[in-house]
VMD Tcl script that draws the C-alpha trace (Angstrom):
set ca {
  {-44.35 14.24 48.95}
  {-42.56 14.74 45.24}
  {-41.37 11.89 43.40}
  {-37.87 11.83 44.89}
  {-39.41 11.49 48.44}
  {-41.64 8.85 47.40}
  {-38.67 6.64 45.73}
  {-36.57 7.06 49.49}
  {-39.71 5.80 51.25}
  {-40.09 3.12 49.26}
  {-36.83 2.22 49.46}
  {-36.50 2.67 53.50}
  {-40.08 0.52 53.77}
  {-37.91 -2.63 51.87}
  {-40.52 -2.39 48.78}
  {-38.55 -4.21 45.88}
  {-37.09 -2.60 43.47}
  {-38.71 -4.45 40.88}
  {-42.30 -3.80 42.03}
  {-42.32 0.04 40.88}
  {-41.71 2.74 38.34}
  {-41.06 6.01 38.87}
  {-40.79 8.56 35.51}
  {-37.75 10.09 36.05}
  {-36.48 8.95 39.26}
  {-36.58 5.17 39.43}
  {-36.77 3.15 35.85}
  {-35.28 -0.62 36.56}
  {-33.80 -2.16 33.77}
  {-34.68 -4.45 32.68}
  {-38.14 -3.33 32.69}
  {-39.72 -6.02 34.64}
  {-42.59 -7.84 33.50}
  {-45.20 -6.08 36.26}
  {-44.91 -3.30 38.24}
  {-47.08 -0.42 39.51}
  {-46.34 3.24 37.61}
  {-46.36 6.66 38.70}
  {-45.80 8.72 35.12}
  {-46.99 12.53 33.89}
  {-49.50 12.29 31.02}
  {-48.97 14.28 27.85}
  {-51.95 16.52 29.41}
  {-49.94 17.01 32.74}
  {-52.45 15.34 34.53}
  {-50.35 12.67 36.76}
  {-51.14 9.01 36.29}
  {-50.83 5.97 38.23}
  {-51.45 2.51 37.40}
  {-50.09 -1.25 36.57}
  {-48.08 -2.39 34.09}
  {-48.99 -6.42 32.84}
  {-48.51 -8.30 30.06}
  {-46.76 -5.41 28.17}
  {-49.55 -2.87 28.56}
  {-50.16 0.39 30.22}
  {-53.31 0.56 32.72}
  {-54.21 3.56 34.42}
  {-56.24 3.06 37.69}
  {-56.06 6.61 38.58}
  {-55.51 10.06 37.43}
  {-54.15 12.79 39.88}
  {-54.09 16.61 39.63}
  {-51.06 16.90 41.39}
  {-47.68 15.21 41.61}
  {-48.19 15.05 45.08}
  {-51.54 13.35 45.38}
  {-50.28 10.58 42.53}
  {-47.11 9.56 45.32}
  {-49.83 9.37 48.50}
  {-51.83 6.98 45.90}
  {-48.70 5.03 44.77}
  {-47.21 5.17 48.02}
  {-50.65 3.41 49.69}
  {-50.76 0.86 46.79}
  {-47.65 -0.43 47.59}
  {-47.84 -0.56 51.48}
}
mol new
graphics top color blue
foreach p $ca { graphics top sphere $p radius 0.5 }
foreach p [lrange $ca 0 end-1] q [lrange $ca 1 end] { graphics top cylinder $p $q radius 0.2 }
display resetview
C-alpha cells in the first residue's frame, strides 16, 4: 500500500479527516491541533508519529513507504 492507497482507505473506513497527515497526499488546513503523521525524513527513511502541542514525535521509523502506511493504517483502526 503507497500513500495514495492508504489516504482512500482511510477515507472509505470513515477515519476523520482531521485525525491524519499524509506528506503529499492529504495536508488539512488548518493544520489541526493533533493528528497522527506519515512524512519522508530528510534521510529517506519514512517516519510516522503524532503531532501535539505544536511538536513533531516520531514513534516509528520505516524502511519503506509501504511498511510506514500498514503502521499508520493500524494506528488509526
Amino acid at each position: 500500500m503507497e500513500r495514495q492507497e492508504l489516504h482512500a482507505a482511510l477515507n472509505e473506513a470513515g477515519v476523520a479527516d482531521s485525525c491524519y497527515r499524509i506528506e503529499g497526499v492529504h495536508e488539512p488546513v488548518p493544520t489541526p491541533t493533533d493528528f497522527l503523521f506519515l512524512r519522508q525524513a530528510s534521510d529517506g527513511v519514512w517516519e510516522t508519529g503524532v503531532y501535539e502541542r505544536g511538536t513533531y514525535e516520531v514513534i516509528a521509523r520505516h524502511p519503506s513507504e509501504q511498511v510506514a502506511c500498514a503502521h499508520l493504517l493500524h494506528l488509526l483502526l
